[in-house]
C-alpha positions in Angstrom: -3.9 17.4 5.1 -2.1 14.0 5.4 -0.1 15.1 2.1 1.0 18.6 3.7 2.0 16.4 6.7 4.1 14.3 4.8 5.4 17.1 2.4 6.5 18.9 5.6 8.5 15.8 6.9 5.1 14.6 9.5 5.0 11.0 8.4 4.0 9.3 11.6 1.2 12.1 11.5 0.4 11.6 7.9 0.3 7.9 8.4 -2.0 8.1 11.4 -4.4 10.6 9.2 -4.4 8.3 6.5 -5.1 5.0 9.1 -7.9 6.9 10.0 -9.2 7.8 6.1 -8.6 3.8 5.6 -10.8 2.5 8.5 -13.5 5.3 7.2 -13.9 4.6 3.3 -12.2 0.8 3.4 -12.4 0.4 -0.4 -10.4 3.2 -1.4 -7.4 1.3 -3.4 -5.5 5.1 -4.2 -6.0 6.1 0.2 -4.6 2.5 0.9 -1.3 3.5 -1.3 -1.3 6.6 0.2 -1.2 4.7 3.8 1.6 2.3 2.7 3.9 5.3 1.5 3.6 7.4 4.5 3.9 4.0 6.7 6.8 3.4 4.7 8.3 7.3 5.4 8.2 6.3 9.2 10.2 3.2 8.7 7.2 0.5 9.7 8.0 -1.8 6.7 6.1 -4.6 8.0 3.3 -2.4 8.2 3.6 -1.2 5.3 3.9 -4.8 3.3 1.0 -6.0 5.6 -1.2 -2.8 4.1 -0.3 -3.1 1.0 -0.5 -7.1 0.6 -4.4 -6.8 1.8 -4.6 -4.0 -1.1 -3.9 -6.7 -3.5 -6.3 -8.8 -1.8 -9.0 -6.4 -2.2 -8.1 -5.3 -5.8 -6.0 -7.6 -7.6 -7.7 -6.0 -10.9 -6.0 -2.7 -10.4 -2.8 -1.6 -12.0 -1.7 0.9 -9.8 -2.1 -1.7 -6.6 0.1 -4.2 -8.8 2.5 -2.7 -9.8 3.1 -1.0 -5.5 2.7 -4.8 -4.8 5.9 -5.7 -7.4 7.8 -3.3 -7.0 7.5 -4.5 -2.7 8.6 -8.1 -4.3 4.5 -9.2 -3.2 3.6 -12.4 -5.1 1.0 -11.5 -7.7 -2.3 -13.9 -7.4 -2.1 -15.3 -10.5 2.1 -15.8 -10.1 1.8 -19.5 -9.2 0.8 -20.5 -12.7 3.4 -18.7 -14.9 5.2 -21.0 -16.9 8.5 -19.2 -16.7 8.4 -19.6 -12.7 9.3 -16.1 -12.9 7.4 -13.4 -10.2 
């Protein structure tokens, strides 16, 4: 449902689903993306970033969390020690 929402241009209600699929099944990495995109469709940025920066707490294994989290310019847990100082 959340996906038709935001297909048919309901972000807020989207994101408000999805909060509530988040709270329910916490360690779901894929419904936590899902969150930060429609958060990010209703303009709450900080939201998002905050979501999405706990994802990476939770699983800093997974790809698909990293590479959200890089794209959003979110320090990588292991970026301190690069050599290159690069992020």
């Amino acid at each position: 449902m959340a996906a038709l929402r935001l297909e048919r241009g309901d972000a807020p209600g989207a994101a408000s689903e999805l909060q509530a699929l988040v709270d329910w099944s916490p360690r779901d990495s894929q419904m936590r993306l899902r969150l930060v995109d429609a958060l990010l469709a209703t303009g709450a940025v900080k939201q998002a970033r905050a979501v999405l920066a706990e994802t990476l707490r939770l699983f800093p294994g997974n790809g698909a969390v990293r590479q959200a989290a890089r794209i959003a310019g979110l320090s990588l847990p292991l970026d301190e020690f690069r050599l290159d100082g690069g992020r």
